[in-house]
C-alpha positions as CSV (number, residue, x, y, z in Angstrom):
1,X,-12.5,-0.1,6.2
2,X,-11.1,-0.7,9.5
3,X,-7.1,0.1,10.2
4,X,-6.2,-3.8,10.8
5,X,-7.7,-4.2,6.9
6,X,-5.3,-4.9,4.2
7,X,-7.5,-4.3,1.1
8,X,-10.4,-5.6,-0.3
9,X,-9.4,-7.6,-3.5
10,X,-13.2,-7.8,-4.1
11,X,-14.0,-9.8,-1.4
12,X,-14.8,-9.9,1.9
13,X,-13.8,-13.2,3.0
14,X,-10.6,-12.3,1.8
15,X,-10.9,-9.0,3.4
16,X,-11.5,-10.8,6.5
17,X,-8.3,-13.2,6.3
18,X,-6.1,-10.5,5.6
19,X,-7.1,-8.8,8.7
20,X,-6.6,-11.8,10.5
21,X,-3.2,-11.6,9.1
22,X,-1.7,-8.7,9.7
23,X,-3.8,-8.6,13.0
24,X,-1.9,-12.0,14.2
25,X,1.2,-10.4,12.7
26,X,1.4,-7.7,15.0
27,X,1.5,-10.0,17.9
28,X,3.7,-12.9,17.3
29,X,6.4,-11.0,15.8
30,X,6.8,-14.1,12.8
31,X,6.6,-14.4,9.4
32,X,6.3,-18.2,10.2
33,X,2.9,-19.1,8.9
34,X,2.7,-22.4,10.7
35,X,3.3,-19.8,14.0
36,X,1.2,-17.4,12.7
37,X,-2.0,-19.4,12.8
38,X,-3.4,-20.8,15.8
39,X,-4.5,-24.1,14.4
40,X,-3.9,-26.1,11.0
41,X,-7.5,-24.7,9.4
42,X,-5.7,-20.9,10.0
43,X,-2.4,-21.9,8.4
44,X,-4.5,-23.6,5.6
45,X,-6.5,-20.4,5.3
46,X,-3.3,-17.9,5.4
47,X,-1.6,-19.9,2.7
48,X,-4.6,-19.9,0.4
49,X,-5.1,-16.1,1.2
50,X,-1.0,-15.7,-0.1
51,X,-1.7,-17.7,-2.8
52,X,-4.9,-16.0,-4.2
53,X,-3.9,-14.8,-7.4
54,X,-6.7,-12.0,-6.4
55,X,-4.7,-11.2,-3.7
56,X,-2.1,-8.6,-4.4
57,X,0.7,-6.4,-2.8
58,X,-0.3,-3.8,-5.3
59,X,-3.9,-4.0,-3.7
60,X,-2.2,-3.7,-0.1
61,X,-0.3,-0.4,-0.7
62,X,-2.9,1.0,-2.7
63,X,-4.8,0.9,0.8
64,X,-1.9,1.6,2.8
65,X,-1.6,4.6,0.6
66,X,-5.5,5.4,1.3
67,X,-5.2,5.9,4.5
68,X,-2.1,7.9,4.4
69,X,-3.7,10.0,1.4
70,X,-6.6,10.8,4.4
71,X,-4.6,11.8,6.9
72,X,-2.3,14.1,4.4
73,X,-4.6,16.9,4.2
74,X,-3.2,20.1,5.0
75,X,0.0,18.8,6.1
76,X,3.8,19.0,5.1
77,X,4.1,15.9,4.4
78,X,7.9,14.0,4.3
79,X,8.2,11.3,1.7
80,X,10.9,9.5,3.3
81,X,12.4,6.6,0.9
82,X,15.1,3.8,1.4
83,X,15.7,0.8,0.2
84,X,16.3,-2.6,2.2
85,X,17.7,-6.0,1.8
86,X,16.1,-8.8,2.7
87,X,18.9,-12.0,2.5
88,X,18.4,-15.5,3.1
89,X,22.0,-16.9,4.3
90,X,21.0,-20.5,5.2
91,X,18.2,-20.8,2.7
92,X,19.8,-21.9,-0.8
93,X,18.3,-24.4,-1.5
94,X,14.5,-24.2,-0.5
95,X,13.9,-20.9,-2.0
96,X,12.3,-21.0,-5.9
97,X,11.6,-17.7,-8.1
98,X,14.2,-15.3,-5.7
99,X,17.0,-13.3,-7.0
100,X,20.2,-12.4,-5.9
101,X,21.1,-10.3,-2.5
102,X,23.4,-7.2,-3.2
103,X,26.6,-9.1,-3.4
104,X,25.5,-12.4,-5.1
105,X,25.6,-14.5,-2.1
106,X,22.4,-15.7,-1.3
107,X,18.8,-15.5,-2.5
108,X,17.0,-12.7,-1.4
109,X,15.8,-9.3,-2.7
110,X,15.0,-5.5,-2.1
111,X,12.1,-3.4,-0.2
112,X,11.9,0.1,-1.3
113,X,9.1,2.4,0.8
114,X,7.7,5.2,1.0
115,X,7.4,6.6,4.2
116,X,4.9,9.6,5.1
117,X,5.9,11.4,8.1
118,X,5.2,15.0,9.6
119,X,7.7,17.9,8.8
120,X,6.5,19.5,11.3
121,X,6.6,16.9,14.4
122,X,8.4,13.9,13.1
123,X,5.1,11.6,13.3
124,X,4.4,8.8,11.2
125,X,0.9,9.3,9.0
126,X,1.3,6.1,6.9
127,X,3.1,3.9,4.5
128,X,3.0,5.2,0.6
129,X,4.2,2.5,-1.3
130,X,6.7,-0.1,-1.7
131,X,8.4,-1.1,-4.6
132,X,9.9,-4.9,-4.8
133,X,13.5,-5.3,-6.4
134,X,13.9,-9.2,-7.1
135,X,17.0,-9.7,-9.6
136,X,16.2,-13.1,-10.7
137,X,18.2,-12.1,-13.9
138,X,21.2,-11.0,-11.7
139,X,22.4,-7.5,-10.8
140,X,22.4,-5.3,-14.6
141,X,25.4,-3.8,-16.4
142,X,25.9,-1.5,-19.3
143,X,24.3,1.8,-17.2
144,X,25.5,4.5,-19.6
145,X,23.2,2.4,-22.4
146,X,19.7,2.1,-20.8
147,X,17.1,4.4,-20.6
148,X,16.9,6.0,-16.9
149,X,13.5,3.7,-16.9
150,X,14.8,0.2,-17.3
151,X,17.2,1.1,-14.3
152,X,16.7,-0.2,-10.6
153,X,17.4,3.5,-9.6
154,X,14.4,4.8,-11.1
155,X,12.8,3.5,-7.8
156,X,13.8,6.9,-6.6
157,X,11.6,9.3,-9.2
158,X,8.8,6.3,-9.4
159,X,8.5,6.9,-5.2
160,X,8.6,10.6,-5.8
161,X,5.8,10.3,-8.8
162,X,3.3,7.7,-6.5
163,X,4.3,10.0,-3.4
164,X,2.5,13.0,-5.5
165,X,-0.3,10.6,-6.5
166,X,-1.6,9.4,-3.6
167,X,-0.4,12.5,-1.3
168,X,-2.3,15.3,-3.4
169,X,-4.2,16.4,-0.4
170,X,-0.6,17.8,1.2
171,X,-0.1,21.0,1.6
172,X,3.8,20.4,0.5
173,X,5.6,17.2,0.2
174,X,9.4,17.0,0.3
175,X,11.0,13.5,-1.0
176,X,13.6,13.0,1.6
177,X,16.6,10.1,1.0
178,X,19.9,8.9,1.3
179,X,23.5,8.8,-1.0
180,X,21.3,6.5,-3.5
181,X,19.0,8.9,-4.3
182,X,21.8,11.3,-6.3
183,X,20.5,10.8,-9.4
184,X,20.1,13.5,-12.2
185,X,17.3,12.1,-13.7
186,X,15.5,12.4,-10.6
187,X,16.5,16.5,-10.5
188,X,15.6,17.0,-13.9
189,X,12.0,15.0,-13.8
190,X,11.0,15.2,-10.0
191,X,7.3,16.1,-9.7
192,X,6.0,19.5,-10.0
193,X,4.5,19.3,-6.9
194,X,7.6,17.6,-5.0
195,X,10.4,19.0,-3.6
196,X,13.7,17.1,-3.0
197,X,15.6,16.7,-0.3
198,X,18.9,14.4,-0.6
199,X,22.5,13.7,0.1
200,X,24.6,13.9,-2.4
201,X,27.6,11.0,-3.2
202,X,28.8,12.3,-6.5
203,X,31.3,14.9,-7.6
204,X,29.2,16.5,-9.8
205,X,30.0,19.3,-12.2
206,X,28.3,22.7,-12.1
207,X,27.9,25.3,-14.5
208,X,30.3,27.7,-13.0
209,X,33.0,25.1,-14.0
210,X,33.7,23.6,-10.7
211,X,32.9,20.4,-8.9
212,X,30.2,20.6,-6.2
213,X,33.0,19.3,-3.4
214,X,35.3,21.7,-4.1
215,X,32.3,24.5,-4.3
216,X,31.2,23.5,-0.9
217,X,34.7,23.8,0.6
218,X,34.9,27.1,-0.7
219,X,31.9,28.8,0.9
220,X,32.2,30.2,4.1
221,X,30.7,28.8,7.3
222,X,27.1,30.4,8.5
223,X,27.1,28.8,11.9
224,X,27.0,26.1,14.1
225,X,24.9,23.4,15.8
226,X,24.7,20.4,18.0
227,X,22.6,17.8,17.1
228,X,22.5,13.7,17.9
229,X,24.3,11.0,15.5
230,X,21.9,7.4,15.8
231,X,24.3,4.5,16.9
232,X,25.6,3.1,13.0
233,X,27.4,-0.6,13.6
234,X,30.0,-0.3,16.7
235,X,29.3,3.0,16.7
236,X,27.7,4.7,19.9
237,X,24.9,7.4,19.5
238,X,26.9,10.8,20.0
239,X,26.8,14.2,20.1
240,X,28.6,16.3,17.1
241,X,29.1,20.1,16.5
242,X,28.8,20.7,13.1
243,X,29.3,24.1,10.7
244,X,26.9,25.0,8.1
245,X,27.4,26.5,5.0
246,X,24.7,27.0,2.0
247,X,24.5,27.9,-2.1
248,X,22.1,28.2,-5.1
249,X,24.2,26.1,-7.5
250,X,23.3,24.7,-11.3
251,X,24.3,21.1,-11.6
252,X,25.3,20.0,-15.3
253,X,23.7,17.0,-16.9
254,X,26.7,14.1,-16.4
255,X,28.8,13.8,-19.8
256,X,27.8,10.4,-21.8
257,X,24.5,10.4,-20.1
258,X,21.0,10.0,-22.3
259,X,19.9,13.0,-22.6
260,X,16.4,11.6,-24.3
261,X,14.1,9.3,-21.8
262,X,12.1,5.8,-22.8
263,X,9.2,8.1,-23.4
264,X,10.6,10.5,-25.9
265,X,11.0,13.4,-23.8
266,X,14.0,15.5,-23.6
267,X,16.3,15.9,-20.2
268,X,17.3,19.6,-19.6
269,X,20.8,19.9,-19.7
270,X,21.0,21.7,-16.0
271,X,19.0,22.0,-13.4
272,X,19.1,24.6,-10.3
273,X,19.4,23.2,-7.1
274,X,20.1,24.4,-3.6
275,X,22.8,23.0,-1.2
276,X,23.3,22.7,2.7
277,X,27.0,21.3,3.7
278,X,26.7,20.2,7.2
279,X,30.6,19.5,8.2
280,X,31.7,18.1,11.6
281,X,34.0,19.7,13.8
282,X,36.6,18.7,16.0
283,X,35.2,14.7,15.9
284,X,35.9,12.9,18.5
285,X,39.1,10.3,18.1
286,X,37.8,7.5,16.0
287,X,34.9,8.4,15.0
288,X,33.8,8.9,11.4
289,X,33.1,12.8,10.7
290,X,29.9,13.5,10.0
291,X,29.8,15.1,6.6
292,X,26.5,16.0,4.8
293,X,26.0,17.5,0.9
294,X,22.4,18.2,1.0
295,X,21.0,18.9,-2.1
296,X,16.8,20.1,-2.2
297,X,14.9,22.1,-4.2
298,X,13.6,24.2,-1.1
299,X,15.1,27.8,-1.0
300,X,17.9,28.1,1.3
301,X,19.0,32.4,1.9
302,X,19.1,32.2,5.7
303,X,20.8,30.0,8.4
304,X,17.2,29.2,10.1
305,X,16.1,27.7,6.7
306,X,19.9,25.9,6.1
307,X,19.1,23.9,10.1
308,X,15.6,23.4,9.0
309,X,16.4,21.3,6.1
310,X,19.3,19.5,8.2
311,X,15.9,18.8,10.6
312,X,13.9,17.6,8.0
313,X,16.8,15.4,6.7
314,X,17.6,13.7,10.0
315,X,13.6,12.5,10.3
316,X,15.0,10.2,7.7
317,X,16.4,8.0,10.5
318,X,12.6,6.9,11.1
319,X,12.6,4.5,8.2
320,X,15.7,2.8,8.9
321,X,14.1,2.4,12.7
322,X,11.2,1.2,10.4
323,X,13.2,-1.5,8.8
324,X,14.8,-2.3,12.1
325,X,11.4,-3.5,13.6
326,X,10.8,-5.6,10.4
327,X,14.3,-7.4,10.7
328,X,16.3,-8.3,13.7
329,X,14.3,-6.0,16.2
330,X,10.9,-7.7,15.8
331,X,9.5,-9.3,12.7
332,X,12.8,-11.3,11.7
333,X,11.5,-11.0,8.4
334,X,14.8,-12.7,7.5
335,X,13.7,-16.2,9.2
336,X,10.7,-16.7,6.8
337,X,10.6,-20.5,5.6
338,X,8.0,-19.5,3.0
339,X,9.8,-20.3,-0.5
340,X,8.0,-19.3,-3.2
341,X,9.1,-15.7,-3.8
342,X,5.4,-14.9,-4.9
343,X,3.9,-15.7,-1.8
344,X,6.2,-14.1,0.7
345,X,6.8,-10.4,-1.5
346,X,2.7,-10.3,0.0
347,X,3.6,-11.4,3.6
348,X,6.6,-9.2,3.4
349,X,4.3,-5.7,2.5
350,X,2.0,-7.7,5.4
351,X,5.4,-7.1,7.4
352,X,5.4,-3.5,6.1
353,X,2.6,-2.2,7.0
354,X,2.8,-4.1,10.6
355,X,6.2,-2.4,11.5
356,X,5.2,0.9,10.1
357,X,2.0,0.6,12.2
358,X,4.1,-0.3,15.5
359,X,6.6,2.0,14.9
360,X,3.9,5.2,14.3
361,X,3.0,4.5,18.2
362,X,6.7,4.3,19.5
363,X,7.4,7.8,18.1
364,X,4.0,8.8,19.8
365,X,4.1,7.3,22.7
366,X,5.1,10.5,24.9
367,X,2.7,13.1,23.1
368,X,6.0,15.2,21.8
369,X,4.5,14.3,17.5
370,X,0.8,15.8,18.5
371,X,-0.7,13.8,16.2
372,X,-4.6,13.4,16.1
373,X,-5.9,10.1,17.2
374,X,-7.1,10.0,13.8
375,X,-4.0,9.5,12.5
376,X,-3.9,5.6,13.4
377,X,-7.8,4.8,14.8
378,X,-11.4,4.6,12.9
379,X,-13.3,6.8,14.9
380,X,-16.0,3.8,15.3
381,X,-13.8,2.1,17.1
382,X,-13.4,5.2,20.1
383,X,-16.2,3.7,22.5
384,X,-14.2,0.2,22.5
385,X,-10.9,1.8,22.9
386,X,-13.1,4.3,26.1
387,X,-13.6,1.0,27.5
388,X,-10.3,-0.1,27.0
389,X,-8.7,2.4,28.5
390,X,-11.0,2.6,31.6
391,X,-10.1,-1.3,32.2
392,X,-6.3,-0.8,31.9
393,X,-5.8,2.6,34.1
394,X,-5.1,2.0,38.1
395,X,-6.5,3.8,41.2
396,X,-3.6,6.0,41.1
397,X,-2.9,9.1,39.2
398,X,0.8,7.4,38.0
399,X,-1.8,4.4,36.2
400,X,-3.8,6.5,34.9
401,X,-3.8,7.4,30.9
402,X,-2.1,11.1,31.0
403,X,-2.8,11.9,27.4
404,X,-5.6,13.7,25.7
405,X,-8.4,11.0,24.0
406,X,-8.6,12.9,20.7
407,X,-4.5,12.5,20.7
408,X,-2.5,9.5,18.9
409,X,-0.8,8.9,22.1
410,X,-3.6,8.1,24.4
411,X,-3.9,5.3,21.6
412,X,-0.7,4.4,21.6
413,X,-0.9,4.3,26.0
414,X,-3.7,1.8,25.6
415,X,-1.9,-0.5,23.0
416,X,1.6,-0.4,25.3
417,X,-0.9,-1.6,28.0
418,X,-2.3,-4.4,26.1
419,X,1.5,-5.3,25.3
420,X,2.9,-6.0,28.6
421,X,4.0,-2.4,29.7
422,X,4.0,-0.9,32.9
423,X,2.5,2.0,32.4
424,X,5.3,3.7,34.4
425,X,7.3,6.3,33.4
426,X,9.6,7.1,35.8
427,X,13.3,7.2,35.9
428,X,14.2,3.5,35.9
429,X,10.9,2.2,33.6
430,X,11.5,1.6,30.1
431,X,9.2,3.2,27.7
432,X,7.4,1.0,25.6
433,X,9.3,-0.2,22.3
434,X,8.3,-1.5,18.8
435,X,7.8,-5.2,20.2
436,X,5.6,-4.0,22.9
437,X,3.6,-1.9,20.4
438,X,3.0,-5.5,18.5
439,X,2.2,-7.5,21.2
440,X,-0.2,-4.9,22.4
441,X,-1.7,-5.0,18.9
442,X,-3.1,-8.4,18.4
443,X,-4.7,-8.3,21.7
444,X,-6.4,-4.8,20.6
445,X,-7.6,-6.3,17.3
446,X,-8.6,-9.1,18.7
447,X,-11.1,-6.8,21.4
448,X,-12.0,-4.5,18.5
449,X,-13.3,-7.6,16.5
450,X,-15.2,-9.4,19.5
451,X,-17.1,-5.5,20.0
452,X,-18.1,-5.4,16.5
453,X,-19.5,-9.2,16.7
454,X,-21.0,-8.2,19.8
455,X,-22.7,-4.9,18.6
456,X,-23.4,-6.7,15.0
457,X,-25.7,-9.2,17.1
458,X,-27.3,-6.6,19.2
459,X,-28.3,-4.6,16.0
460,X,-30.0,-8.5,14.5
461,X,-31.7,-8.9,18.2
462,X,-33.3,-5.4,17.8
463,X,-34.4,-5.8,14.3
């Protein structure tokens, strides 16, 4: 199955429109249909293909999760999770079978991936899953009374449980998440062959008596690093010294909490966690301090294992640059007009997988991830993209492709080139970003699909 696939849904005509899809997709930067298509028979076919009851979003992650699964083996292997909103301010009153945005606003509804990235390197090897949140019976209540199942924040131990489904060829895999993710159910039930790696937002009680907080505060400082804060709202990229302290600690199961799940089973009253407290000092004058409670399940006795899990942890940035490219930074996922909720949850995973696959090249783009060109290319498509290449590099040594062919970022140098970059590199040359990537991608798709037409009628000539 080729990379600009979506599935098969058991049938390749369908198999065919949904490359067409995403292919298009990665190009035009829309999630306007009517855009999408390049004449009225394409939109017809796209919103038939959305409207296929055979077509499914469960079918496209499956095979998103496929690929990732390949490229997996051997590898520690980051499952990085958040969740997004997708609102729809100005669209009321064309949208039909859409739920609520986080503060009851607006229609709109939720996006949870599954990111796999590289411990190692920070690469992207693929998109896990996605789980849709669409509260079409409003936001729920009553917490203390359901079971941890019928909860939206079981999304966290159900993206754990599919990351160590489809990821079983991993050498290790480490959930990696946000505030959200402090949940004890997801302590007490992760995966046996998951480790967890989260911040923590609660006060939570510990066997010893204490609250973690005031535990943390307590424990005395192991060293010091600098390391780089992303830009958050008016904020500016920065700088910031922080102190590191670290603990074995036993969290208690919350009073009032169930201790028996939907299925029966019973939730051990503690469970034995490690924590990192990464603590700014000195902040600059108005900024926020940083301030991290990391709690994971990897063993932390030494200060070189305490910065290693505050590296792992700030890879989770990649997803939210992730869900960057598929809002305001490229895909305006936001600006859909299609308004049957049905429909667009497929074109938004179509989004998905487009950013994620734009996104995997950025971080490549300079060789610094390593990543094998296998990571993002079918190797029948290598003497295409040896053509490719030859017709895009210059007569100079500054236009020619500086990467390794068996590495990602010789592929990703190719697709830049296709989008409109430069192929320059020196100091006043931008390097190529995620709307580069996808303008670079629909030209490439659309090459890789005239050489397999070409070579398909060579082969019926010969025969």
């Amino acid at each position: 199955m080729s990379e600009a696939s979506l599935g098969r849904f058991g049938d390749k005509r369908l198999e065919s429109v949904g490359g067409a899809l995403l292919a298009v997709m990665q190009g035009k930067r829309t999630l306007c249909v009517h855009r999408l298509a390049k004449d009225r028979n394409q939109t017809i076919q796209f919103g038939r293909f959305l409207a296929n009851p055979a077509v499914t979003a469960q079918e496209m992650l499956a095979n998103a999760g496929r690929l990732a699964s390949q490229r997996a083996g051997g590898r520690h292997v980051l499952a990085i999770m958040d969740t997004t909103d997708v609102r729809f301010a100005t669209h009321e009153a064309s949208k039909c079978g859409f739920g609520r945005d986080a503060n009851d606003t607006c229609p709109g509804l939720f996006l949870h991936a599954v990111l796999a990235v590289e411990a190692a390197t920070g690469g992207v090897i693929g998109l896990v899953d996605c789980a849709v949140l669409n509260r079409t019976e409003g936001k729920g209540t009553d917490h203390k009374k359901r079971a941890a199942e019928d909860k939206e924040s079981h999304r966290w131990l159900h993206g754990a449980e599919i990351a160590a489904d489809r990821l079983t060829e991993a050498e290790t895999i480490t959930m990696v998440a946000d505030r959200e993710s402090d949940i004890y159910d997801l302590f007490a039930r992760r995966p046996a062959n998951v480790h967890l790696l989260c911040r923590s937002a609660q006060p939570r009680a510990m066997t010893s008596g204490e609250l973690l907080p005031d535990h943390c505060t307590g424990l005395p400082e192991q060293g010091r690093e600098t390391i780089s804060v992303p830009p958050k709202g008016k904020q500016k990229a920065r700088q910031a010294t922080v102190a590191l302290r670290f603990d074995a600690i036993s969290l208690r199961c919350p009073a009032g909490a169930r201790l028996i799940t939907a299925g029966g089973g019973a939730q051990p009253k503690t469970v034995a966690l490690w924590v990192v407290d990464v603590r700014e000092v000195d902040p600059p004058e108005g900024a926020e301090p940083l301030h991290w409670r990391l709690l994971t399940t990897h063993a932390v006795t030494t200060l070189a294992e305490a910065r290693q899990v505050v590296a792992w942890y700030r890879m989770r940035w990649i997803i939210e640059q992730v869900f960057r490219s598929l809002k305001s930074h490229c895909l305006r996922i936001e600006d859909s007009q299609m308004e049957e909720a049905g429909c667009f949850i497929k074109l938004a995973v179509v989004a998905l997988i487009a950013a994620v696959r734009a996104m995997q090249l950025v971080l490549a783009r300079d060789g610094t991830t390593g990543q094998p060109l296998t990571d993002a290319v079918d190797p029948a498509a290598l003497p295409a993209l040896r053509q490719i290449n030859t017709s895009l590099e210059g007569r100079t040594k500054k236009l020619k492709n500086p990467h390794d062919p068996g590495q990602l970022a010789w592929f990703a140098w190719i697709v830049a080139r296709l989008g409109g970059w430069s192929g320059y590199t020196s100091s006043g040359y931008k390097p190529p970003g995620p709307k580069t990537m996808h303008h670079g991608f629909i030209r490439l798709d659309q090459i890789l699909l005239g050489w397999q037409l070409a070579n398909r009628s060579a082969d019926l000539r010969l025969r």
